[in-house]
PDB file of N, CA, C and O in Angstrom:
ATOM      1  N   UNK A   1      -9.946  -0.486   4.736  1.00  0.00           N
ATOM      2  CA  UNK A   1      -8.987   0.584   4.940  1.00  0.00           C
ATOM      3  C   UNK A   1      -8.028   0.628   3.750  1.00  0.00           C
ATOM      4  O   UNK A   1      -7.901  -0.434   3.141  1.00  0.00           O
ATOM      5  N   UNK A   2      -7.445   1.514   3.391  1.00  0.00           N
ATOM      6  CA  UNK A   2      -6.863   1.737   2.432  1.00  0.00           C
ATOM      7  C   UNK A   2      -5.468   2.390   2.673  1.00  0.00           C
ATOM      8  O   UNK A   2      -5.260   3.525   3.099  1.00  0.00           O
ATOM      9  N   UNK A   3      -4.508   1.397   2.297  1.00  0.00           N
ATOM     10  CA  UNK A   3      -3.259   1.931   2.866  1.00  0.00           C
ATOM     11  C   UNK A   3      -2.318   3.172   1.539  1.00  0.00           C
ATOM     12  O   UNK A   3      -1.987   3.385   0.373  1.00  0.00           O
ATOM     13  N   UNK A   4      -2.320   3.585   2.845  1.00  0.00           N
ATOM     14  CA  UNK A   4      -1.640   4.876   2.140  1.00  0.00           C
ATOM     15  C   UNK A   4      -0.351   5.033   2.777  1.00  0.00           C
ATOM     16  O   UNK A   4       0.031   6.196   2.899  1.00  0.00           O
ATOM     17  N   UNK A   5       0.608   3.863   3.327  1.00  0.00           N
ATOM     18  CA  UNK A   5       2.171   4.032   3.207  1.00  0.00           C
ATOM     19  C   UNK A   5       2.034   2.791   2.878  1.00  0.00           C
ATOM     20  O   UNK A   5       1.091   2.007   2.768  1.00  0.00           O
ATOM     21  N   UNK A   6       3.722   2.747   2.673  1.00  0.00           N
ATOM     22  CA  UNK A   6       3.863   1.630   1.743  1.00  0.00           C
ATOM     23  C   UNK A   6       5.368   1.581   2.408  1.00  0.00           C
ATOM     24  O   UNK A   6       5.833   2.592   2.934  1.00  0.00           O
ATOM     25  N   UNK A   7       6.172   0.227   2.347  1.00  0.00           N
ATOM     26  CA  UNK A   7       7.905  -0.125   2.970  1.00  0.00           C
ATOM     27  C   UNK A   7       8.759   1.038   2.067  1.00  0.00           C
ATOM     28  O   UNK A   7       9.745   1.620   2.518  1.00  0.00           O
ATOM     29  N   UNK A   8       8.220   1.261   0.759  1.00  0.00           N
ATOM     30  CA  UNK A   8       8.975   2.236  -0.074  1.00  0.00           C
ATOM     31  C   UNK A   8       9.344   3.164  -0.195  1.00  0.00           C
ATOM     32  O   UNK A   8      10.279   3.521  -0.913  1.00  0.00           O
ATOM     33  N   UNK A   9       8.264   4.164   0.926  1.00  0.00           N
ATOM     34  CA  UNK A   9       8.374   5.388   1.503  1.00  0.00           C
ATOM     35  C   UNK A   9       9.259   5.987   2.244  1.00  0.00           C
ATOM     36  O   UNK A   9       8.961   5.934   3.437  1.00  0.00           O
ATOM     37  N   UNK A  10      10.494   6.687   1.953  1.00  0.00           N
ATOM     38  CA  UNK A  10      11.263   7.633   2.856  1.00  0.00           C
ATOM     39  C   UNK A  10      10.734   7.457   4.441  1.00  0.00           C
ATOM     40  O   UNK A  10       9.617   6.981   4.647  1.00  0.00           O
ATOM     41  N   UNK A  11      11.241   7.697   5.086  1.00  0.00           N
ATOM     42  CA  UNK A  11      10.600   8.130   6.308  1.00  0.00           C
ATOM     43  C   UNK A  11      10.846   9.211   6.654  1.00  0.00           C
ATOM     44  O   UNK A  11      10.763   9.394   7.868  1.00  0.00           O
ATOM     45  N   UNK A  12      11.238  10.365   5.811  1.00  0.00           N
ATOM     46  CA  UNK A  12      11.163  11.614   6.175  1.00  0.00           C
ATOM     47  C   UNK A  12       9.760  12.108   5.038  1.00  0.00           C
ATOM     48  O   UNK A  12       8.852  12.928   5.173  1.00  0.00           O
ATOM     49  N   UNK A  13      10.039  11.408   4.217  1.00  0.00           N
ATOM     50  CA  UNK A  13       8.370  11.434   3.339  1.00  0.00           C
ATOM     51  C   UNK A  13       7.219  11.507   4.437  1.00  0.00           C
ATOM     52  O   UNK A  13       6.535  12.522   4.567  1.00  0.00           O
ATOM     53  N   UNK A  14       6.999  10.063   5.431  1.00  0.00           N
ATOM     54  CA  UNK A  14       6.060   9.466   6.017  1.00  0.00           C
ATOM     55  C   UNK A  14       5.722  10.443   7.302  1.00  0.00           C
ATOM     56  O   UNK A  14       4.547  10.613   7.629  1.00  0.00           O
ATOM     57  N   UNK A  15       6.509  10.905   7.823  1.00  0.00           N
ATOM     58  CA  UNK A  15       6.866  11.655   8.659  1.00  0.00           C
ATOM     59  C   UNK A  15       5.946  13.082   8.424  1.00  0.00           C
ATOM     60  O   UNK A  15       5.101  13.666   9.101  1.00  0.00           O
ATOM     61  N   UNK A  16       6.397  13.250   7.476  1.00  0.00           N
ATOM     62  CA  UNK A  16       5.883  15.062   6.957  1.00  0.00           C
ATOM     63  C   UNK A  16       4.638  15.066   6.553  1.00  0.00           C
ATOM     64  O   UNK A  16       4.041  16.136   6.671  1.00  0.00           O
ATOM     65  N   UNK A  17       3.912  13.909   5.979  1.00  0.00           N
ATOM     66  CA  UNK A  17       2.616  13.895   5.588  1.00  0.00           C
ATOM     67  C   UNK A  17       1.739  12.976   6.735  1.00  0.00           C
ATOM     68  O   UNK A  17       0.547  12.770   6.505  1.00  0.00           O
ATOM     69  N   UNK A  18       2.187  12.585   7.623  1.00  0.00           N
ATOM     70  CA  UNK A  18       1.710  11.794   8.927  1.00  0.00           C
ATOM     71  C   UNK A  18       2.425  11.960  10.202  1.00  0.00           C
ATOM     72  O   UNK A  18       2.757  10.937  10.800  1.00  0.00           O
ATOM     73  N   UNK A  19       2.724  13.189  10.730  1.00  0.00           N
ATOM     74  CA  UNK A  19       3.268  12.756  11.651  1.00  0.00           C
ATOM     75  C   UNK A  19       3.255  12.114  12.892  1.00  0.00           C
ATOM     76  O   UNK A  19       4.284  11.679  13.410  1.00  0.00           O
ATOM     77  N   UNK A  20       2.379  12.049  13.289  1.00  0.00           N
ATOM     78  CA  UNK A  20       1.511  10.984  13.958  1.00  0.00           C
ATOM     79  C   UNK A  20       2.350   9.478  14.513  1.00  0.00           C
ATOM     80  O   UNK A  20       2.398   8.834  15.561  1.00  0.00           O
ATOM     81  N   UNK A  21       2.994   9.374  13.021  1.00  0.00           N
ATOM     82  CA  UNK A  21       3.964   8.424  12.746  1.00  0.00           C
ATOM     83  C   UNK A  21       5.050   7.982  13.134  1.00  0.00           C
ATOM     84  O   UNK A  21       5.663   6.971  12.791  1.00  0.00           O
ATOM     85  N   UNK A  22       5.409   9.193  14.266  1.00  0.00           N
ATOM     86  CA  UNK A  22       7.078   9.555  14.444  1.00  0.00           C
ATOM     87  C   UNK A  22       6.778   8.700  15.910  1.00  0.00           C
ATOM     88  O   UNK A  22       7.810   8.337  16.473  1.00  0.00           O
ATOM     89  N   UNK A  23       5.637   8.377  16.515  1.00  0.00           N
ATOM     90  CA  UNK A  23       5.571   7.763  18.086  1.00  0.00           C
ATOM     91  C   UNK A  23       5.798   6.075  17.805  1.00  0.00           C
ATOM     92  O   UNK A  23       6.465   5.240  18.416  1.00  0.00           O
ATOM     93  N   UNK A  24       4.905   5.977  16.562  1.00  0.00           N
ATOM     94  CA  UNK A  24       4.856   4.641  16.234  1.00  0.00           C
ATOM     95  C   UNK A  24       6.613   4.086  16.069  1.00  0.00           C
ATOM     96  O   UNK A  24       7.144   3.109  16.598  1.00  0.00           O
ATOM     97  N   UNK A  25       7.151   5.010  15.236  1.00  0.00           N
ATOM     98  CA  UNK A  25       8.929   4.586  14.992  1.00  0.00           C
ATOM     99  C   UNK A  25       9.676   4.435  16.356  1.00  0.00           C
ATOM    100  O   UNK A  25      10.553   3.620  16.645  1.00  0.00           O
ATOM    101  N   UNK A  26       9.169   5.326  17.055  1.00  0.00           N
ATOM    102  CA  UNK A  26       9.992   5.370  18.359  1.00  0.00           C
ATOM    103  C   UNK A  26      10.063   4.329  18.828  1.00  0.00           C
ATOM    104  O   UNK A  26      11.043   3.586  18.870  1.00  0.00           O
ATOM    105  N   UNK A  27       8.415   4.077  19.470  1.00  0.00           N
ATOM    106  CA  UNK A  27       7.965   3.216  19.895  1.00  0.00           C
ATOM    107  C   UNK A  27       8.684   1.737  19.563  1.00  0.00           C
ATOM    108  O   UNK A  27       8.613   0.931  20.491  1.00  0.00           O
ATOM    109  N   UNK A  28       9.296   1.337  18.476  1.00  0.00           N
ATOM    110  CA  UNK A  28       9.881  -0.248  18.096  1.00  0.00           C
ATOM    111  C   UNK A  28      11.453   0.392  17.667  1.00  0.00           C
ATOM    112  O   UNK A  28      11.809   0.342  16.490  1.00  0.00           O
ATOM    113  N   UNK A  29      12.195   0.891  18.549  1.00  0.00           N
ATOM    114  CA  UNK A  29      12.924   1.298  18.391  1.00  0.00           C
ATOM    115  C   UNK A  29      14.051   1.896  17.405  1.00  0.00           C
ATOM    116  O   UNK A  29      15.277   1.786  17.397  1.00  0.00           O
ATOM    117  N   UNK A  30      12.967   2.698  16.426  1.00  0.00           N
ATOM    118  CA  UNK A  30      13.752   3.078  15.232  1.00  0.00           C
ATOM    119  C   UNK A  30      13.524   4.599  15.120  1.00  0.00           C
ATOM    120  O   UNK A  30      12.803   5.221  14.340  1.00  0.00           O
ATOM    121  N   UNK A  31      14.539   5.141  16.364  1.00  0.00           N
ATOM    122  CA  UNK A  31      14.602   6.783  16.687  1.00  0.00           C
ATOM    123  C   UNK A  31      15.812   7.253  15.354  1.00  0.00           C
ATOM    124  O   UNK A  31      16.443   8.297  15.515  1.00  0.00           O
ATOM    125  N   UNK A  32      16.006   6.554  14.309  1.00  0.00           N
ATOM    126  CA  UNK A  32      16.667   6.677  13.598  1.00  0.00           C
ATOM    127  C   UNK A  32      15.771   7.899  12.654  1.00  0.00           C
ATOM    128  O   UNK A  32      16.260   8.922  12.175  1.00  0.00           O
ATOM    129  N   UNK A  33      14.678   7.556  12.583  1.00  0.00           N
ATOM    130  CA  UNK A  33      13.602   7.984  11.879  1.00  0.00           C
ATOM    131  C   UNK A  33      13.953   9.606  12.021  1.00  0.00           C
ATOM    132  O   UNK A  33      13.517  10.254  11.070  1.00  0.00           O
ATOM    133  N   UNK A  34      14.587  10.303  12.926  1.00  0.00           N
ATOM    134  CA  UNK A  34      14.296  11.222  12.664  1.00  0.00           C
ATOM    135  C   UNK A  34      15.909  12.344  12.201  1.00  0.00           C
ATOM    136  O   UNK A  34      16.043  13.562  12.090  1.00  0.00           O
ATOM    137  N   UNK A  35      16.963  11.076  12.027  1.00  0.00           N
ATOM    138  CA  UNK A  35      18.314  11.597  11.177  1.00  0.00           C
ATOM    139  C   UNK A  35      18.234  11.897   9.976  1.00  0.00           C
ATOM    140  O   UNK A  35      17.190  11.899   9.323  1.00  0.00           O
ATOM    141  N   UNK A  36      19.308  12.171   9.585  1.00  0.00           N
ATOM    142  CA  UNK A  36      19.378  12.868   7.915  1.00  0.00           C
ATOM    143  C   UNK A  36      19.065  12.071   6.898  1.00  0.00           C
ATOM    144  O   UNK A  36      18.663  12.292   5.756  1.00  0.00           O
ATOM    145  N   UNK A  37      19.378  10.868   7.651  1.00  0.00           N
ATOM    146  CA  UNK A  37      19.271   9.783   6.290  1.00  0.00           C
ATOM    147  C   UNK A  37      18.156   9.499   6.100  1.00  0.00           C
ATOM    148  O   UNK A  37      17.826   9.030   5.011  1.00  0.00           O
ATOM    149  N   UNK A  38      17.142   9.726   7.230  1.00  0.00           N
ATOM    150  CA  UNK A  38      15.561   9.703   6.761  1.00  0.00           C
ATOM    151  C   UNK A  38      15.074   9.884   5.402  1.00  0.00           C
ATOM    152  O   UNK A  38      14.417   9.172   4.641  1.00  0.00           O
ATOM    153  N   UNK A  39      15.769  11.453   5.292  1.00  0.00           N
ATOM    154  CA  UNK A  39      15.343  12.175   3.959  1.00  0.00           C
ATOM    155  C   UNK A  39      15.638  11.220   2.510  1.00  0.00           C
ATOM    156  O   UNK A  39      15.085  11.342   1.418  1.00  0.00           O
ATOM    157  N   UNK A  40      16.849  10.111   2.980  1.00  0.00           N
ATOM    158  CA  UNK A  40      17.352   9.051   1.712  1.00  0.00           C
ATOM    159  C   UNK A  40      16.464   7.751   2.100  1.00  0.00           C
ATOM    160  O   UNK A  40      15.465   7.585   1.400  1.00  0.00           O
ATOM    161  N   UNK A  41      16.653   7.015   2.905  1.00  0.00           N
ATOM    162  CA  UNK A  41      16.138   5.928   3.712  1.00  0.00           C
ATOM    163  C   UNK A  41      14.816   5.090   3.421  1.00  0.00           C
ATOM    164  O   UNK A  41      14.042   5.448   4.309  1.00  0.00           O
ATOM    165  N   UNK A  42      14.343   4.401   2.831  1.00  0.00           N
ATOM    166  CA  UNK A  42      13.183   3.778   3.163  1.00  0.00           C
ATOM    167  C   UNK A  42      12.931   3.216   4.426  1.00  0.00           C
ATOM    168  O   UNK A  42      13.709   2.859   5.311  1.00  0.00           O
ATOM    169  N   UNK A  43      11.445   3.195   4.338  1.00  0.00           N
ATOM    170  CA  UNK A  43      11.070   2.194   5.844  1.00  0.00           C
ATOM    171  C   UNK A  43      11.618   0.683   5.605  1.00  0.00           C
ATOM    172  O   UNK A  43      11.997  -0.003   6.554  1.00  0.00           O
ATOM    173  N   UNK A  44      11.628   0.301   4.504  1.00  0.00           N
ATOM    174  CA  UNK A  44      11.922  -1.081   3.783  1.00  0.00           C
ATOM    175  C   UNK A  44      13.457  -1.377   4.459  1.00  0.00           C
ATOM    176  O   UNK A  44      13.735  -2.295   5.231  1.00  0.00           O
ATOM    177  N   UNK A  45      14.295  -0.408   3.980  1.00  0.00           N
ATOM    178  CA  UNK A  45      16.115  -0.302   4.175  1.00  0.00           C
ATOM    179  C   UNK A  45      16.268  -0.033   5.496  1.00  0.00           C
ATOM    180  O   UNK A  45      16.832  -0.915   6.144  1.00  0.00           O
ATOM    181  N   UNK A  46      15.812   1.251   6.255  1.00  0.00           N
ATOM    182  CA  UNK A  46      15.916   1.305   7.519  1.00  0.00           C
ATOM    183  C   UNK A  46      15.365   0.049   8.756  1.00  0.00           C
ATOM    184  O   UNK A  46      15.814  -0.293   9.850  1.00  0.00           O
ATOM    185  N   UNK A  47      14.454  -0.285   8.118  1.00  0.00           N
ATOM    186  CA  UNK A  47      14.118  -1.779   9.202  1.00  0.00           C
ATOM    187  C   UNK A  47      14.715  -2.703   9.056  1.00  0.00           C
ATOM    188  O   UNK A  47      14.783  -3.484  10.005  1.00  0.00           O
ATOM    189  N   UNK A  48      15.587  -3.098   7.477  1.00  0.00           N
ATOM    190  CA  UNK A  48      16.337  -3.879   7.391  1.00  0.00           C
ATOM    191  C   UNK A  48      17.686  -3.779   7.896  1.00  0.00           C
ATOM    192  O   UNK A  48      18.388  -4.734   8.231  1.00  0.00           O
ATOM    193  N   UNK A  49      17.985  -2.608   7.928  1.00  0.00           N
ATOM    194  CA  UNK A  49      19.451  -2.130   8.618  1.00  0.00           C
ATOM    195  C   UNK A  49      19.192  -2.754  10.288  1.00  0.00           C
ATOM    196  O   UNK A  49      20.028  -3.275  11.026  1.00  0.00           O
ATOM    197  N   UNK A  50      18.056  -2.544  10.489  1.00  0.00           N
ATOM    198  CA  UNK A  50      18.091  -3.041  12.372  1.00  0.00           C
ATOM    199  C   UNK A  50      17.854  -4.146  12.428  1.00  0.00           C
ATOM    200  O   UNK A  50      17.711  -4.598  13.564  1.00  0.00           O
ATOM    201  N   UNK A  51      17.681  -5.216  11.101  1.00  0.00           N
ATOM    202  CA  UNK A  51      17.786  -6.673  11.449  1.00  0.00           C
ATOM    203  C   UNK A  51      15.715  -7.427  11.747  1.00  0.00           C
ATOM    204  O   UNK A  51      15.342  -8.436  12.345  1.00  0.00           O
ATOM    205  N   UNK A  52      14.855  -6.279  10.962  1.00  0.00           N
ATOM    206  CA  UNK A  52      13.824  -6.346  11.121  1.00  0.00           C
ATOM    207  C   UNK A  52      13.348  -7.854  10.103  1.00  0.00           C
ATOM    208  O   UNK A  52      14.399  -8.262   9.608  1.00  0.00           O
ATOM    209  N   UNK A  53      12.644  -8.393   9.840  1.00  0.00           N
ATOM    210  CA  UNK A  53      12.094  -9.414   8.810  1.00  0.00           C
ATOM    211  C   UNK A  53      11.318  -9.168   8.187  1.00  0.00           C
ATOM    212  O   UNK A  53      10.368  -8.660   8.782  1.00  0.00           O
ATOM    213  N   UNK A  54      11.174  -9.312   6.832  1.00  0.00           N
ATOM    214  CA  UNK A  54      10.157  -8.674   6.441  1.00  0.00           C
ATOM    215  C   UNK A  54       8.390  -9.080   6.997  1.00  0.00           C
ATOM    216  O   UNK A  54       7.412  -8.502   6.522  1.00  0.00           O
ATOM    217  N   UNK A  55       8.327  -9.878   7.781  1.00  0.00           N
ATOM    218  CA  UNK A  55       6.899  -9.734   8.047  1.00  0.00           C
ATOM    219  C   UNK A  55       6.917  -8.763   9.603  1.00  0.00           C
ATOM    220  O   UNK A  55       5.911  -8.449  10.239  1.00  0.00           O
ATOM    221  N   UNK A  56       8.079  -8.489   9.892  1.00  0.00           N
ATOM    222  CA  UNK A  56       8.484  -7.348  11.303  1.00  0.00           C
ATOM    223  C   UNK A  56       7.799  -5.829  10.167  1.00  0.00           C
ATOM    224  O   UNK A  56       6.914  -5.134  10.665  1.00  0.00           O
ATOM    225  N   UNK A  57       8.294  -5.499   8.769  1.00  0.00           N
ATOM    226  CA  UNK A  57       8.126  -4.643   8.220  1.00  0.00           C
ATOM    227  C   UNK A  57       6.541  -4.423   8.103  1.00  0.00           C
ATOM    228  O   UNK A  57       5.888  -3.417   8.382  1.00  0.00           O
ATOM    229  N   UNK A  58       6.041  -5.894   7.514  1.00  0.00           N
ATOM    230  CA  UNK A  58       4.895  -5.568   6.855  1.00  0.00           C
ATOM    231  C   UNK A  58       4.369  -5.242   8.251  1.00  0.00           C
ATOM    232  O   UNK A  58       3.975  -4.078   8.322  1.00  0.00           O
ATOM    233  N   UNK A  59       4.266  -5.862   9.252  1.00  0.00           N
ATOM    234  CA  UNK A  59       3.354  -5.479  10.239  1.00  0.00           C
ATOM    235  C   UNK A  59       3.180  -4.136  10.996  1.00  0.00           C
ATOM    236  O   UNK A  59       2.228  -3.756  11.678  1.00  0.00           O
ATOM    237  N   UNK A  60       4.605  -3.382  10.635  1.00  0.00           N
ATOM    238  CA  UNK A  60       4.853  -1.797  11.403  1.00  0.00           C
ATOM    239  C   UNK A  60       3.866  -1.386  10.263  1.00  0.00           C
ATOM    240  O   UNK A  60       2.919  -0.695  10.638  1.00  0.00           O
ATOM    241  N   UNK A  61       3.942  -1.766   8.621  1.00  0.00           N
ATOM    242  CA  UNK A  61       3.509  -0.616   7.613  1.00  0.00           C
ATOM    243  C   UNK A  61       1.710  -1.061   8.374  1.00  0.00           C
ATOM    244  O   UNK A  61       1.052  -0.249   9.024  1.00  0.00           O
ATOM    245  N   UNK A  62       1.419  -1.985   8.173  1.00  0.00           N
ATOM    246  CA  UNK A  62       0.007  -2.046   8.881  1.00  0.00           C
ATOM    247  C   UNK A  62      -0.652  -1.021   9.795  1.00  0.00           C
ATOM    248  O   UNK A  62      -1.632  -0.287   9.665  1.00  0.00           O
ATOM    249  N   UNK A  63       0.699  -1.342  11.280  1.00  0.00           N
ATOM    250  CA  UNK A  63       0.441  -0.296  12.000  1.00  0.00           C
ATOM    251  C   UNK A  63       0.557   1.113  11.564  1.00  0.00           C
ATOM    252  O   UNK A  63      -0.288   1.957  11.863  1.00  0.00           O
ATOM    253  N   UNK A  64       1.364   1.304  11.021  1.00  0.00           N
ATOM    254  CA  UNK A  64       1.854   2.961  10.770  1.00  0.00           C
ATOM    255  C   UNK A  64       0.000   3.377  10.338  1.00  0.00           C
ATOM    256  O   UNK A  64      -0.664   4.273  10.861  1.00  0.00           O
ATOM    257  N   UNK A  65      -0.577   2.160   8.980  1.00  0.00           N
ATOM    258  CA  UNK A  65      -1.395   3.175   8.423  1.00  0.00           C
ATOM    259  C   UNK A  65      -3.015   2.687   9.610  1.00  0.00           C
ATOM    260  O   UNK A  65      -3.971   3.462   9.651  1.00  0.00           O
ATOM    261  N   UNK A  66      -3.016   2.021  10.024  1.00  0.00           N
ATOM    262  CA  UNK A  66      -3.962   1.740  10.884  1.00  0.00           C
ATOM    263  C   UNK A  66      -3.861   3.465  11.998  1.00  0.00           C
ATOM    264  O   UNK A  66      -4.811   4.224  12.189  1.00  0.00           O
ATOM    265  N   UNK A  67      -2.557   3.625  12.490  1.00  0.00           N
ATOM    266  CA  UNK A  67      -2.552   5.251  13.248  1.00  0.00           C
ATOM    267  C   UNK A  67      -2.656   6.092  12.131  1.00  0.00           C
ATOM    268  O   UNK A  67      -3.392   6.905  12.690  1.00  0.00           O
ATOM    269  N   UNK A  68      -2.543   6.469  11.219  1.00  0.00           N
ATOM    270  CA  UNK A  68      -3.141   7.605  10.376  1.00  0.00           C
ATOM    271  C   UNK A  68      -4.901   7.365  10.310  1.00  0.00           C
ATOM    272  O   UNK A  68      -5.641   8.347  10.371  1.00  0.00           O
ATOM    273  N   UNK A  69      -5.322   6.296  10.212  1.00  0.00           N
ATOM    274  CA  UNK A  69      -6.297   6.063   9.736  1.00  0.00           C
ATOM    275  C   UNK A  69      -7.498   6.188  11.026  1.00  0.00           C
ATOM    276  O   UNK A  69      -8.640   5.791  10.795  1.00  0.00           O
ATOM    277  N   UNK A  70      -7.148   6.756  12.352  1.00  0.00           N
ATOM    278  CA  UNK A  70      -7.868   6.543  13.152  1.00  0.00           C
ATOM    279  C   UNK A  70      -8.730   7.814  13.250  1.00  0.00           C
ATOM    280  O   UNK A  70      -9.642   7.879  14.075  1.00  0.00           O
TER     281      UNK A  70
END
């Protein structure tokens, strides 16, 4: 599989070209995903703002592209 998001990605980026994506954010409680700051925000910064770890990150970016990829 070939990942096509990455922690670096906006999440108003990730959002607009997957939206698909927006259940997965919900889902681990980051309804943040769909405020203004999205449009500034990485997935990287925004998971870190909620106290995520980075292997909490790597494993959402997994998921995120594992649901595009289905």
């Amino acid at each position: 599989m070939k990942e096509k998001i990455n922690k670096d990605m906006k999440f108003a980026e990730v959002m607009s070209k997957y939206p698909k994506t927006a259940e997965v954010f919900f889902e681990i409680g980051l309804g943040c995903a769909m405020c203004h700051g999205a449009a500034y925000e990485t997935i990287e910064e925004g998971c870190k703002a909620h106290g995520m770890t980075d292997k909490q990150i790597k494993d959402l970016v997994k998921e995120l592209n594992e649901k595009i990829n289905k």
